[in-house]
Jmol script that loads the backbone (N, CA, C; Angstrom):
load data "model"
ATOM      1  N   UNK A   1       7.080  -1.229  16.901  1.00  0.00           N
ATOM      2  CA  UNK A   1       5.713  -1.246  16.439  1.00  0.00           C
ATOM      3  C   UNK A   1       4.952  -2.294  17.249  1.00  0.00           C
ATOM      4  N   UNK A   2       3.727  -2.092  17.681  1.00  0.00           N
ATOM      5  CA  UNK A   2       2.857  -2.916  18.362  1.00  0.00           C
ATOM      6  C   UNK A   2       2.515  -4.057  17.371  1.00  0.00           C
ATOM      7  N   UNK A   3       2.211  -5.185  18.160  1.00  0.00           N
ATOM      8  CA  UNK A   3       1.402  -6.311  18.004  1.00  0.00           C
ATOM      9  C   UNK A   3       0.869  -6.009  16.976  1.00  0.00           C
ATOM     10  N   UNK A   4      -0.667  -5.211  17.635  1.00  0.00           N
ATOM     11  CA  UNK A   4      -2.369  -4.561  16.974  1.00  0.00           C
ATOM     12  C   UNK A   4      -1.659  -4.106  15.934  1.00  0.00           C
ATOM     13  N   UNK A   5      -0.939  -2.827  15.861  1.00  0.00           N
ATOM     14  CA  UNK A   5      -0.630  -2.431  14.296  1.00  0.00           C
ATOM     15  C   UNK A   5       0.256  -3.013  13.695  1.00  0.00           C
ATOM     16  N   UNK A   6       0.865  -4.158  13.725  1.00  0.00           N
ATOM     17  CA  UNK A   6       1.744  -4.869  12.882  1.00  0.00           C
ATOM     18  C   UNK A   6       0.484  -5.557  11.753  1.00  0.00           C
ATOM     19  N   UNK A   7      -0.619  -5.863  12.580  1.00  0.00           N
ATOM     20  CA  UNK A   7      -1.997  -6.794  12.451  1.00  0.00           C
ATOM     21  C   UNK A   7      -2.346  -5.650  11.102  1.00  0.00           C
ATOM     22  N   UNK A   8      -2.887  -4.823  11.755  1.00  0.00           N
ATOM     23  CA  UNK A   8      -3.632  -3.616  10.497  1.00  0.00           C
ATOM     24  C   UNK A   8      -2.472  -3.625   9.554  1.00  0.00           C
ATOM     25  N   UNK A   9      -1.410  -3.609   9.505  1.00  0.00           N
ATOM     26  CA  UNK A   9      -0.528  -3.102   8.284  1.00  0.00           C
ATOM     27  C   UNK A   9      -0.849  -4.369   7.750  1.00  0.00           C
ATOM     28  N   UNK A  10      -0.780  -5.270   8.482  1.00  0.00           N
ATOM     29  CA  UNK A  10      -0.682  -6.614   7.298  1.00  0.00           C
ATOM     30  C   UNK A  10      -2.091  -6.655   6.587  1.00  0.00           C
ATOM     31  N   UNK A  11      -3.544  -6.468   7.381  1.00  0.00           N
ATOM     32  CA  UNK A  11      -4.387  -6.483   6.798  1.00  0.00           C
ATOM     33  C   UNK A  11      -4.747  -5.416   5.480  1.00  0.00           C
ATOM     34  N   UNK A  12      -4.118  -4.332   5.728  1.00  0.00           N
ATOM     35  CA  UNK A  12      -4.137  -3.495   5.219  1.00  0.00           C
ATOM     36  C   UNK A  12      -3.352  -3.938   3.989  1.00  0.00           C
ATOM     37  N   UNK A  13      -2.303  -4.613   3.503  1.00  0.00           N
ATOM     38  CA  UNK A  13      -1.063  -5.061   3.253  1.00  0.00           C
ATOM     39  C   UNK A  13      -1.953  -6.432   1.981  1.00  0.00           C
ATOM     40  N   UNK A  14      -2.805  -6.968   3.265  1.00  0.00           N
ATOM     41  CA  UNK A  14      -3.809  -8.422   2.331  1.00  0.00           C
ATOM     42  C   UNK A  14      -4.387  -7.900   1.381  1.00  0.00           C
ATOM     43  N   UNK A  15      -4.933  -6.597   1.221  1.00  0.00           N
ATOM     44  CA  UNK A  15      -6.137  -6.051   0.801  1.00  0.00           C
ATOM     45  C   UNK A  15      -5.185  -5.723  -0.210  1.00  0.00           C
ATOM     46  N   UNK A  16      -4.238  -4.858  -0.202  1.00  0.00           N
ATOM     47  CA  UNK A  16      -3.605  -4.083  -1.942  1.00  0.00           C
ATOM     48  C   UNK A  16      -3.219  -5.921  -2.731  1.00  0.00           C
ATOM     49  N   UNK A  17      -2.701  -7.008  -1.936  1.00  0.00           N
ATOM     50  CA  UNK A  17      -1.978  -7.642  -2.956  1.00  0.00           C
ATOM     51  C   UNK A  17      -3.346  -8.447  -3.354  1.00  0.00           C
ATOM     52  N   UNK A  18      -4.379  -8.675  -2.117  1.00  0.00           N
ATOM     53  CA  UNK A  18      -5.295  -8.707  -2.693  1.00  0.00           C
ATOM     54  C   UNK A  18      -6.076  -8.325  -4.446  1.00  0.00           C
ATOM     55  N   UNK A  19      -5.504  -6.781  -4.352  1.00  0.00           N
ATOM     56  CA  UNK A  19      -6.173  -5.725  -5.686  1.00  0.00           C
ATOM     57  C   UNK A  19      -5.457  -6.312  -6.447  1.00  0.00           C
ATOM     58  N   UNK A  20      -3.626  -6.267  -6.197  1.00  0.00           N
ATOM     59  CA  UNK A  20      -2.521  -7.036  -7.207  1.00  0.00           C
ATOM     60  C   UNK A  20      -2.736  -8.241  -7.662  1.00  0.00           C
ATOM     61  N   UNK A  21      -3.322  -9.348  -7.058  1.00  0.00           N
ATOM     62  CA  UNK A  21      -3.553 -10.675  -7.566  1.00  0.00           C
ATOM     63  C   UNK A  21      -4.359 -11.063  -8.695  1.00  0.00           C
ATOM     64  N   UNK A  22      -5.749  -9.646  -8.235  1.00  0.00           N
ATOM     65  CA  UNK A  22      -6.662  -9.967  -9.455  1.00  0.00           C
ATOM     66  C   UNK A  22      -6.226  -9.150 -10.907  1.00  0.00           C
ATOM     67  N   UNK A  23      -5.649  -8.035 -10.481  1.00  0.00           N
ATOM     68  CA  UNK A  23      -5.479  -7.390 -11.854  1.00  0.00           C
ATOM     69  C   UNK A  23      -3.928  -8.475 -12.383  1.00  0.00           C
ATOM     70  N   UNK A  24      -4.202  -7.416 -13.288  1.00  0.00           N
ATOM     71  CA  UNK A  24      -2.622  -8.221 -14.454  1.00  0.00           C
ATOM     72  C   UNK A  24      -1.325  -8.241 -13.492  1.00  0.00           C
ATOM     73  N   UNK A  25      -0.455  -9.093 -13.863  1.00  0.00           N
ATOM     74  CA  UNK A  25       0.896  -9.607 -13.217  1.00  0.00           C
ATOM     75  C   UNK A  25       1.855  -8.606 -14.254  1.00  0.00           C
ATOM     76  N   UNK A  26       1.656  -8.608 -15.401  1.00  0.00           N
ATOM     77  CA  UNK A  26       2.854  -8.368 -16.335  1.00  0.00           C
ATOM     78  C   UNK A  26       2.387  -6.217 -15.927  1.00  0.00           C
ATOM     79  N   UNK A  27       3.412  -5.976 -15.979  1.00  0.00           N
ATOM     80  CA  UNK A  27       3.856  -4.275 -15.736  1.00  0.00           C
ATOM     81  C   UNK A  27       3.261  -3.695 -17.040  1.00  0.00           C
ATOM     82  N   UNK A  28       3.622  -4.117 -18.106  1.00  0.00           N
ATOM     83  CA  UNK A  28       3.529  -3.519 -19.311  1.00  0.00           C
ATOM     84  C   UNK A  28       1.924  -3.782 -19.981  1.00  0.00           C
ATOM     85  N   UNK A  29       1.552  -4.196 -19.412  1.00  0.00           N
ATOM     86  CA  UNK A  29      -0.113  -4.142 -19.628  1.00  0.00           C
ATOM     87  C   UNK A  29      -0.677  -3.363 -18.524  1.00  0.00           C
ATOM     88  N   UNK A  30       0.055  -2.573 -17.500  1.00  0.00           N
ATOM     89  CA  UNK A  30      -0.841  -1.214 -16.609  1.00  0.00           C
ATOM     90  C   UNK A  30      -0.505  -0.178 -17.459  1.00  0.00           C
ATOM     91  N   UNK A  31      -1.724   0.817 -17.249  1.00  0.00           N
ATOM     92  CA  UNK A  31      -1.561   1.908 -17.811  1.00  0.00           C
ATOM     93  C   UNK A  31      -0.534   2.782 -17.375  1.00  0.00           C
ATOM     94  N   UNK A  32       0.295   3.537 -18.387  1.00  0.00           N
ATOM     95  CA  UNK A  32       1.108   3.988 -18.512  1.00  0.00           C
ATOM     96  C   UNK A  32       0.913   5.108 -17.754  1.00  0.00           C
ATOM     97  N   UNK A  33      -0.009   5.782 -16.843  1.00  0.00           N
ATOM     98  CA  UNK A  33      -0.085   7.221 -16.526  1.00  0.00           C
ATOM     99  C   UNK A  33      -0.361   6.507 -15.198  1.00  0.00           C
ATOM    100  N   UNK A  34      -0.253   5.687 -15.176  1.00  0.00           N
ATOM    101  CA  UNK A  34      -0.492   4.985 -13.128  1.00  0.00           C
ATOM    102  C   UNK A  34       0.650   4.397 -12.724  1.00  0.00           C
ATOM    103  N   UNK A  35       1.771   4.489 -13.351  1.00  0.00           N
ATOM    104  CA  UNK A  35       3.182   3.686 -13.190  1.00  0.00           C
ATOM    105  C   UNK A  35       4.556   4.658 -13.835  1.00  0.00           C
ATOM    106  N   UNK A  36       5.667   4.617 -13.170  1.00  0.00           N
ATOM    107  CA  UNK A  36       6.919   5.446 -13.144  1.00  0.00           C
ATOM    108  C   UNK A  36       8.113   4.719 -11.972  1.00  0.00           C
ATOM    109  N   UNK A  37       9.114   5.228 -12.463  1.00  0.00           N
ATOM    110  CA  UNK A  37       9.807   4.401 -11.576  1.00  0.00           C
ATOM    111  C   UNK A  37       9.764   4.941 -10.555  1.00  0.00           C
ATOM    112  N   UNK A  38      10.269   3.944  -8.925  1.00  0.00           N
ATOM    113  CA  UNK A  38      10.040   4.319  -8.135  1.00  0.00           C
ATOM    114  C   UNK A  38      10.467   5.097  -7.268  1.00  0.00           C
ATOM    115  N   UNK A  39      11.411   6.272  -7.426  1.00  0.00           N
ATOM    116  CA  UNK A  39      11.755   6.965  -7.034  1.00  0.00           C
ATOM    117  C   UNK A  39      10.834   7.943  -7.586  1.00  0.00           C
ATOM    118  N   UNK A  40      10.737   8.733  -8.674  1.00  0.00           N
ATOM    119  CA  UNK A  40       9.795   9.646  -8.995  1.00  0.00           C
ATOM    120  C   UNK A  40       8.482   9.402  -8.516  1.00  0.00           C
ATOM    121  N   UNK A  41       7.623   8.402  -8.475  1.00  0.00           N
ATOM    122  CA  UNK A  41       6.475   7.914  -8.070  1.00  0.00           C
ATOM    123  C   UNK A  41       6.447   8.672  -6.383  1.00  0.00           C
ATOM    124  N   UNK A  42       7.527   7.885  -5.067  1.00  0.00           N
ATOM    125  CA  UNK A  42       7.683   8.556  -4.204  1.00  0.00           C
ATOM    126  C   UNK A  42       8.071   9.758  -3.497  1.00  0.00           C
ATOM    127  N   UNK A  43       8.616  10.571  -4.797  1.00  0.00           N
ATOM    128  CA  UNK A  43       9.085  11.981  -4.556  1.00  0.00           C
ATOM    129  C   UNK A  43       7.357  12.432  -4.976  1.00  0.00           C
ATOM    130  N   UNK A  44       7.006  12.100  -5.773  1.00  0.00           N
ATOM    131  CA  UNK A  44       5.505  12.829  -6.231  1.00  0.00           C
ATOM    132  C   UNK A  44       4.119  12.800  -4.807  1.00  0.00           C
ATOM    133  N   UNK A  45       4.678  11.658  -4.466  1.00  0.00           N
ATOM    134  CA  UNK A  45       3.519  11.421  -3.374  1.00  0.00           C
ATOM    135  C   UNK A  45       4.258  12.346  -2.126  1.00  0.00           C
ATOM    136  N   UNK A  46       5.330  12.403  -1.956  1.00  0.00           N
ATOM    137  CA  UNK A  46       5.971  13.156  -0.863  1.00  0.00           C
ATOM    138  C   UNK A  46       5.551  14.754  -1.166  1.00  0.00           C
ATOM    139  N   UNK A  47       6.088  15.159  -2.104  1.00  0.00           N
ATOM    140  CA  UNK A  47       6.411  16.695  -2.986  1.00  0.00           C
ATOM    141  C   UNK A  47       4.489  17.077  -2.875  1.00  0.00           C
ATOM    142  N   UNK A  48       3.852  16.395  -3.399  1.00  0.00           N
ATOM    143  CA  UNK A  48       2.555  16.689  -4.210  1.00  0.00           C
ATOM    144  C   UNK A  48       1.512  16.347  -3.149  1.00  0.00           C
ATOM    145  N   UNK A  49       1.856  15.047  -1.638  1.00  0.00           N
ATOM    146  CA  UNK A  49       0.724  14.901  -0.939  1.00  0.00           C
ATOM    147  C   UNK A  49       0.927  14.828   0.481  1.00  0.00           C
ATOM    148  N   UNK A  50       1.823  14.885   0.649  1.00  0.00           N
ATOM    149  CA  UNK A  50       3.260  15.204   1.827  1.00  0.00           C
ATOM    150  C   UNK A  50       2.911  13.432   2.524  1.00  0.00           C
ATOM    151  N   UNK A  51       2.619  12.544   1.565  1.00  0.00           N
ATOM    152  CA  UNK A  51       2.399  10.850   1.984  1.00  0.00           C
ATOM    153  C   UNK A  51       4.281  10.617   2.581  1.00  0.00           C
ATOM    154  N   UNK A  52       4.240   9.949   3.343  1.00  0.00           N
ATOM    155  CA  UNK A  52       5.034   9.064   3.768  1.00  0.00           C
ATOM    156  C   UNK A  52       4.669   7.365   3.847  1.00  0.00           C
ATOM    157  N   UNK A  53       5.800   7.136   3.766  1.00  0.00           N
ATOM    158  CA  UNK A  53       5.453   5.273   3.992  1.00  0.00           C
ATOM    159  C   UNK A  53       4.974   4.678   4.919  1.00  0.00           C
ATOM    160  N   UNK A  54       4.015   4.189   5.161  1.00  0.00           N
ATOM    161  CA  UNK A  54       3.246   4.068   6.092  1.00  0.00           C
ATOM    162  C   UNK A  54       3.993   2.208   6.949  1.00  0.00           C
ATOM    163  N   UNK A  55       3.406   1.254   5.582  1.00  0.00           N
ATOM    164  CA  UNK A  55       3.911  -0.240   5.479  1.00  0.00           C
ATOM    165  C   UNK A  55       3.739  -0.505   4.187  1.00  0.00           C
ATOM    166  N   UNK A  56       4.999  -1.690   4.451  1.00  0.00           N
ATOM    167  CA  UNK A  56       5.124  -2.393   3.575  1.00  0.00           C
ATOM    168  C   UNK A  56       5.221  -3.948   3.509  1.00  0.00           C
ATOM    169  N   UNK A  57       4.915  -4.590   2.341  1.00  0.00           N
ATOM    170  CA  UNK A  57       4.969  -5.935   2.142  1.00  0.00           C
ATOM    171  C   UNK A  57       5.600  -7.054   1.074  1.00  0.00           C
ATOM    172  N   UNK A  58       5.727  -7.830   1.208  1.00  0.00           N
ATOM    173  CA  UNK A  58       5.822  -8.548  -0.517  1.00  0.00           C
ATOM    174  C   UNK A  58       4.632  -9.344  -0.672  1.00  0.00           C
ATOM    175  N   UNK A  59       4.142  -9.090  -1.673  1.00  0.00           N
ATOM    176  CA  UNK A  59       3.544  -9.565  -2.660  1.00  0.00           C
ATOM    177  C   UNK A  59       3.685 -10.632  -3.830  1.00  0.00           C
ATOM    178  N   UNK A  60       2.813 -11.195  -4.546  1.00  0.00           N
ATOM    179  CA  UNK A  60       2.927 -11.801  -5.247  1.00  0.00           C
ATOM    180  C   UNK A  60       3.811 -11.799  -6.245  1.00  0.00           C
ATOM    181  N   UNK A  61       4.809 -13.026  -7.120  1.00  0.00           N
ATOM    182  CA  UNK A  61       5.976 -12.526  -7.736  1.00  0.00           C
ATOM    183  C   UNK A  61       6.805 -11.565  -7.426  1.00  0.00           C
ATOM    184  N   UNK A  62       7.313 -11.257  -6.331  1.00  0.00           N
ATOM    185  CA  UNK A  62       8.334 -10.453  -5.901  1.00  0.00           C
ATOM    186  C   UNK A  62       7.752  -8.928  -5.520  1.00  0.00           C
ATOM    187  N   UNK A  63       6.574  -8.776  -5.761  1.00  0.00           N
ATOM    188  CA  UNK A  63       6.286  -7.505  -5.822  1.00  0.00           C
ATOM    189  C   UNK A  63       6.265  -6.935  -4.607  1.00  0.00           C
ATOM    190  N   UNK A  64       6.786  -5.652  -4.323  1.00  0.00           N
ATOM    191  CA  UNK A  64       6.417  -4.457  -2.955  1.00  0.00           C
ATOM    192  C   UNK A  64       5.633  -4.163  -3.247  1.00  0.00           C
ATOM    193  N   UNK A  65       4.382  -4.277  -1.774  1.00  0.00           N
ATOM    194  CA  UNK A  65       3.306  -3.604  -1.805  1.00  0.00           C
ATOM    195  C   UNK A  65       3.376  -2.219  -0.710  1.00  0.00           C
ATOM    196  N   UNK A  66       3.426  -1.286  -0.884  1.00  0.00           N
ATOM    197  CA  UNK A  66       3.563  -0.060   0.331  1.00  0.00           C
ATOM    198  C   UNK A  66       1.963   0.489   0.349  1.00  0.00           C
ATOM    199  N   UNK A  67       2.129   0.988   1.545  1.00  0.00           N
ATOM    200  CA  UNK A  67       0.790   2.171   1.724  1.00  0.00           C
ATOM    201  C   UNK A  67       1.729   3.383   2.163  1.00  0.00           C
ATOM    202  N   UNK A  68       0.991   4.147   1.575  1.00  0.00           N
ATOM    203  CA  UNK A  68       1.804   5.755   1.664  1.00  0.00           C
ATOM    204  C   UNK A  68       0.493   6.280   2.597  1.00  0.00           C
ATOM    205  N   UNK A  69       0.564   7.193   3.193  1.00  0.00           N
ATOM    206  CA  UNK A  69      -0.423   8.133   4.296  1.00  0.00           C
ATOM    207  C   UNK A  69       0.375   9.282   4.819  1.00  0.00           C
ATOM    208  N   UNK A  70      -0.533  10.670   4.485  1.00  0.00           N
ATOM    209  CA  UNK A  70       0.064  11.898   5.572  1.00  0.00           C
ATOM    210  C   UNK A  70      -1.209  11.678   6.485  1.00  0.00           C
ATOM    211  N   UNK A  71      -0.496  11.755   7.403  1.00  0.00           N
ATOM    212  CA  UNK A  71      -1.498  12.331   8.859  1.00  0.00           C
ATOM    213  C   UNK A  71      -2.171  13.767   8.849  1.00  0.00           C
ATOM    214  N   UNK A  72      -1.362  14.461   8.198  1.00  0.00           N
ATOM    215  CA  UNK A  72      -1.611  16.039   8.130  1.00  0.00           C
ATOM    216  C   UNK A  72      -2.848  16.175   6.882  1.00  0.00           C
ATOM    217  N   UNK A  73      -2.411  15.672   5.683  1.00  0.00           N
ATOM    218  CA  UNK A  73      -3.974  16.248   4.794  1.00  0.00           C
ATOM    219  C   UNK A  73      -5.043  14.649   4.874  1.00  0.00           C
ATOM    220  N   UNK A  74      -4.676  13.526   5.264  1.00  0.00           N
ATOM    221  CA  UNK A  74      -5.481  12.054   5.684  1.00  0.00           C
ATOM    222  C   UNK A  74      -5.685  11.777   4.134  1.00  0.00           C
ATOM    223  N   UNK A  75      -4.958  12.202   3.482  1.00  0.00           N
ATOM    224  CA  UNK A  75      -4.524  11.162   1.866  1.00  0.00           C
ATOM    225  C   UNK A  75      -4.022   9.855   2.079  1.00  0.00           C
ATOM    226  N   UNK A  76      -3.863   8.905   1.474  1.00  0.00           N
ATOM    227  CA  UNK A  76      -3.364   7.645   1.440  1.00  0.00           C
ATOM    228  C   UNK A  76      -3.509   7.104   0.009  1.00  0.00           C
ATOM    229  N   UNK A  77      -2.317   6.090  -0.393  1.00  0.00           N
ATOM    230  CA  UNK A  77      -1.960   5.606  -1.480  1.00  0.00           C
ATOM    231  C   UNK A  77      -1.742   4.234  -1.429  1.00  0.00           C
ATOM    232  N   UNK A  78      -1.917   3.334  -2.257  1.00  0.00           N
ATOM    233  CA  UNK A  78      -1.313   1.804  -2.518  1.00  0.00           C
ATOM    234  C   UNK A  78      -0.484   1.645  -3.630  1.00  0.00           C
ATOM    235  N   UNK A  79       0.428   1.270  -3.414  1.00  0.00           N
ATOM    236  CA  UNK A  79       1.496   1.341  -4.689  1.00  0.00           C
ATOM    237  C   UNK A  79       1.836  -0.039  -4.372  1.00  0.00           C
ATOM    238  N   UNK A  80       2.472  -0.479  -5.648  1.00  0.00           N
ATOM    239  CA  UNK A  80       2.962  -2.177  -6.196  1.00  0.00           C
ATOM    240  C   UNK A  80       4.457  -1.830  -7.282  1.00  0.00           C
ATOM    241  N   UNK A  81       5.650  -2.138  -6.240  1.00  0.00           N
ATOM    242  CA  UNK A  81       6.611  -2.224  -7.304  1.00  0.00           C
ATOM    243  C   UNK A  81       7.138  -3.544  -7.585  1.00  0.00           C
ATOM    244  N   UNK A  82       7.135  -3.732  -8.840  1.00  0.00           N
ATOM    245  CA  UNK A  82       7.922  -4.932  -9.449  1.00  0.00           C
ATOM    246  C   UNK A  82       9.366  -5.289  -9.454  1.00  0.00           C
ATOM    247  N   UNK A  83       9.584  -6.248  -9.168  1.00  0.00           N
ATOM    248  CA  UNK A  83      10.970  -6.377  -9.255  1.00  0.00           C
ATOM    249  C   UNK A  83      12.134  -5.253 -10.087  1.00  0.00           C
ATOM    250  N   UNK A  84      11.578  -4.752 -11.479  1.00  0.00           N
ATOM    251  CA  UNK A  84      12.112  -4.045 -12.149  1.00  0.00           C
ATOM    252  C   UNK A  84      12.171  -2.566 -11.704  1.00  0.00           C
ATOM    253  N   UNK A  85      11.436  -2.170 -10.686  1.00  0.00           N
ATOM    254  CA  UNK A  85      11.608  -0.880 -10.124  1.00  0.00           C
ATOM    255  C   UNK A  85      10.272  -0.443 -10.677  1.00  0.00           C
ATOM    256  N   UNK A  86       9.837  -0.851 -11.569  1.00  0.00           N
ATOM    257  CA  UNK A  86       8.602   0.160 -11.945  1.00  0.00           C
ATOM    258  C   UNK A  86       7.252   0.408 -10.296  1.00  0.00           C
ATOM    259  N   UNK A  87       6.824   0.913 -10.532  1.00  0.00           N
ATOM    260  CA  UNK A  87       6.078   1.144  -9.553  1.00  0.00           C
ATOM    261  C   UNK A  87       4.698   1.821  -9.893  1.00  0.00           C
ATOM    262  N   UNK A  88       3.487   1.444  -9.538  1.00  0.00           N
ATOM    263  CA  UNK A  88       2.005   1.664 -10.006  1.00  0.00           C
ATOM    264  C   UNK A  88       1.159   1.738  -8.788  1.00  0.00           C
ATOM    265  N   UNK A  89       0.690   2.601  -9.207  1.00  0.00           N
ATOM    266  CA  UNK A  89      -0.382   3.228  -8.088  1.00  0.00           C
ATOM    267  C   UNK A  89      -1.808   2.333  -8.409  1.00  0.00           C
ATOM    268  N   UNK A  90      -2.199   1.725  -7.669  1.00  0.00           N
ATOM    269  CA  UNK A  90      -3.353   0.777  -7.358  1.00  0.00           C
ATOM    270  C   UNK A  90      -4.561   1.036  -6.967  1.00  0.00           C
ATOM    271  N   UNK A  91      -4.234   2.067  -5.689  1.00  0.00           N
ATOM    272  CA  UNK A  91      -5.646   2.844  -4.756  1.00  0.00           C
ATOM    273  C   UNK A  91      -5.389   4.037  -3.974  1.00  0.00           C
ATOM    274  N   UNK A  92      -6.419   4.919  -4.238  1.00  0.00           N
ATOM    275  CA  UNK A  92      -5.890   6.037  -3.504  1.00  0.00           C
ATOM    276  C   UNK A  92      -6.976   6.561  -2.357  1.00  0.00           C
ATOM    277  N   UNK A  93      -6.898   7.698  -1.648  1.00  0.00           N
ATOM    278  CA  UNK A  93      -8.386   8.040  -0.972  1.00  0.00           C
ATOM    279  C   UNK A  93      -7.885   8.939  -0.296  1.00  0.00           C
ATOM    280  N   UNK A  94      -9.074   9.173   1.123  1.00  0.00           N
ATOM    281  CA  UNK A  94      -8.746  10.317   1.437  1.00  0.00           C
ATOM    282  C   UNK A  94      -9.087   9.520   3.130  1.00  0.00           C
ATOM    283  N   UNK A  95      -9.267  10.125   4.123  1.00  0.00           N
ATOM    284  CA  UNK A  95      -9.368  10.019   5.347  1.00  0.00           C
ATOM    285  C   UNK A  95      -8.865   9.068   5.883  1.00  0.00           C
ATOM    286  N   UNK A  96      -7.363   9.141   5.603  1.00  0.00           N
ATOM    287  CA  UNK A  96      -6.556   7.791   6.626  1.00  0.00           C
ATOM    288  C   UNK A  96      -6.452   8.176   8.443  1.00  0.00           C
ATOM    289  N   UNK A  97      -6.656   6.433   8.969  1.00  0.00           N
ATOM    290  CA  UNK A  97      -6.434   6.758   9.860  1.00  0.00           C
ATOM    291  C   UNK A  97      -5.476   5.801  10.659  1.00  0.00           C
ATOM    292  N   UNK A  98      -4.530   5.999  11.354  1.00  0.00           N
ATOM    293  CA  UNK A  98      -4.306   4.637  12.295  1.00  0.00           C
ATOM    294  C   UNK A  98      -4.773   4.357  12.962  1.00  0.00           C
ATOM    295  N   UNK A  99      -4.978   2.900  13.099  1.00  0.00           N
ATOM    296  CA  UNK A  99      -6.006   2.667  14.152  1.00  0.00           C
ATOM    297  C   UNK A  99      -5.119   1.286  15.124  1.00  0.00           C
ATOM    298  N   UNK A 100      -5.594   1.661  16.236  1.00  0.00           N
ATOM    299  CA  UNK A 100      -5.219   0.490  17.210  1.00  0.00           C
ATOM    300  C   UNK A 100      -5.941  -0.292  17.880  1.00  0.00           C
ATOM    301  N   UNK A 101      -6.704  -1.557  17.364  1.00  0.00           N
ATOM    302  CA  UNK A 101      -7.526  -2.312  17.373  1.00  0.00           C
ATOM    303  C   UNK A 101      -7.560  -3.134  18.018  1.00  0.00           C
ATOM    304  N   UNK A 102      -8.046  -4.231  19.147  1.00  0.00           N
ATOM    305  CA  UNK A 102      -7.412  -5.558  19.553  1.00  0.00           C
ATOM    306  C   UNK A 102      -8.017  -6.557  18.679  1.00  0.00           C
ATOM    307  N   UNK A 103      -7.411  -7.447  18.933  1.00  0.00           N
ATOM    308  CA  UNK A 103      -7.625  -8.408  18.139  1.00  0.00           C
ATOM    309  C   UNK A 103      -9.190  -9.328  18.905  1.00  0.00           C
ATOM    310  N   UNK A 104      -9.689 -10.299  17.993  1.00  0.00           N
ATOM    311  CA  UNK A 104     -10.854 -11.039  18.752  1.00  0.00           C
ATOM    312  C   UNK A 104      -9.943 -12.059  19.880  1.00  0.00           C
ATOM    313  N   UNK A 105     -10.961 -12.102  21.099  1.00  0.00           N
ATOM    314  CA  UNK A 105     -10.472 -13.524  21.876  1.00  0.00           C
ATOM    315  C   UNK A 105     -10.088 -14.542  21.093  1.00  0.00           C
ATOM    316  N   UNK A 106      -9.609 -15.644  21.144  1.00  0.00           N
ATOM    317  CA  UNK A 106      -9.275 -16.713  20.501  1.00  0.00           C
ATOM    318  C   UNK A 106     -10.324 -17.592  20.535  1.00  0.00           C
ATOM    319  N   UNK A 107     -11.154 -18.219  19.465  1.00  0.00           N
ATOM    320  CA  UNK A 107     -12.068 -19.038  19.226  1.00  0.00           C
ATOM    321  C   UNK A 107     -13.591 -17.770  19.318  1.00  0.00           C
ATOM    322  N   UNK A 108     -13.221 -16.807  19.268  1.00  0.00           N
ATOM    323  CA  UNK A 108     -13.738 -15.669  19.325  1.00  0.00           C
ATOM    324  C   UNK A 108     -14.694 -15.403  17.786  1.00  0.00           C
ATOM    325  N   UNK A 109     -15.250 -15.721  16.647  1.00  0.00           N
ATOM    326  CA  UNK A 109     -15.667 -15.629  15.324  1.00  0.00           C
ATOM    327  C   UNK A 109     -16.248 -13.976  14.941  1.00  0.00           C
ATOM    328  N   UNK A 110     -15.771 -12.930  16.030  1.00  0.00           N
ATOM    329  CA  UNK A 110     -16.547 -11.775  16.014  1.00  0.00           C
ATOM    330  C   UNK A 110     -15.317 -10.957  15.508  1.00  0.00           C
TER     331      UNK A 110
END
end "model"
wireframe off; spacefill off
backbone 0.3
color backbone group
């Protein structure tokens, strides 16, 4: 994997634990119809949106943060699993893209 997209996954990566930091920590206060363990969760996004794993991260308190994306229908997902396996869908959308970006010059503020 390149440099540039190691960069986007992570930014990409800041932004969900970002979403994770502000909402609730404890599992059992997300709604019950946005969370399953994580195997069913990823067969559903595979089976139902043909998403694959795009990146992944850790997160706050132990948590995996993944982005799921098909190239083929440009769906994309943010999921957060907890140590316990549970796993919750965070953000979803439509027109993913990869992108290969450079980074700014150094001392660069643009």
């Amino acid at each position: 994997m390149t440099r540039m997209k190691k960069m986007l996954h992570l930014g990409a990566l800041s932004a969900a634990a970002a979403i994770y930091i502000t909402s609730t920590t404890d599992a059992l206060a997300q709604n019950a119809r946005n969370c399953a363990p994580r195997e069913a969760v990823v067969d559903r996004l595979a089976e139902g949106y043909g998403e694959t794993r795009q990146s992944m991260g850790l997160g706050a308190n132990n948590a995996v943060i993944e982005v799921f994306a098909s190239d083929e229908t440009g769906t994309w997902t943010i999921t957060v699993t907890t140590p316990n396996g549970l796993t919750c869908l965070v953000a979803s959308g439509q027109s993913f893209e990869t992108l290969a970006e450079a980074l700014p010059a150094k001392g660069n503020d643009a």
